[in-house]
N, C-alpha and C positions, 0 to 999 in steps of 0.2 A: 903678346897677350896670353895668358891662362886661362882656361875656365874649367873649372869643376863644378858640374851642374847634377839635377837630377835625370838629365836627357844624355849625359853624355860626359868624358872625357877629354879636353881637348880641344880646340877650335873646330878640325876637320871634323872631329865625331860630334861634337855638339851641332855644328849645322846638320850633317846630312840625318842625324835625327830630328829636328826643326823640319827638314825638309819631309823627312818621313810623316809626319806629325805625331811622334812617340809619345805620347800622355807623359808629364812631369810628379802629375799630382796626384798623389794617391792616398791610403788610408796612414795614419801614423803608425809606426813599427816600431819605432827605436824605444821608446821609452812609455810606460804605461799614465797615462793621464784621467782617464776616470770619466774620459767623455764616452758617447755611445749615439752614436757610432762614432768609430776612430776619427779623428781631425783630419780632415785632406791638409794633405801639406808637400814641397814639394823636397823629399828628404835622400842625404844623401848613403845608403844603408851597404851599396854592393860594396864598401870598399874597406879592409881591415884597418884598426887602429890601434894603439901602443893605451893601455889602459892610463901611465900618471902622465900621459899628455893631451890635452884639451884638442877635440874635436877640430876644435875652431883653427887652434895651433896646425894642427895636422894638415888641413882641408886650406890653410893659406900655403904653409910651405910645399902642397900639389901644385899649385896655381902656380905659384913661382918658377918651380921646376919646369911645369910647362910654358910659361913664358922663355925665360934662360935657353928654352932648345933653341929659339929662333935668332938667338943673338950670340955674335962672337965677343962681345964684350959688357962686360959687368954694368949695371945699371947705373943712375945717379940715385935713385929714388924708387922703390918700390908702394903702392898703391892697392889699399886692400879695402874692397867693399861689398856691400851686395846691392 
């Protein structure tokens, strides 16, 4: 499994954040939307991105790689959701 969350990194980091109870959610950053106060949302901001490729694209192909450590061999199917 992979997880890139806003609490965390990773399986191990995401729990022992869970366990910490590291707040997920917090004011909007990324993008400017017109609300006021910011929109709590739980976003994922620490982590650099390649500008002509989609967040979204980026933030599954994390996921995978972190799954992939845990396996010596190639998937049948990968599985993408929130």
């Amino acid at each position: 499994m992979g997880i890139i969350s806003p609490v965390g990194r990773g399986i191990d980091n995401t729990i022992d954040a869970i366990r910490k109870a590291v707040p997920g959610i917090k004011p909007l950053r990324l993008f400017p939307t017109g609300a006021t106060p910011p929109l709590p949302v739980g976003e994922i901001s620490s982590l650099s991105f390649v500008d002509n490729v989609p967040r979204t694209h980026t933030l599954a192909l994390m996921a995978a790689k972190e799954a992939m450590k845990c396996s010596d061999e190639a998937p049948d199917a990968v599985v993408i959701g929130v």
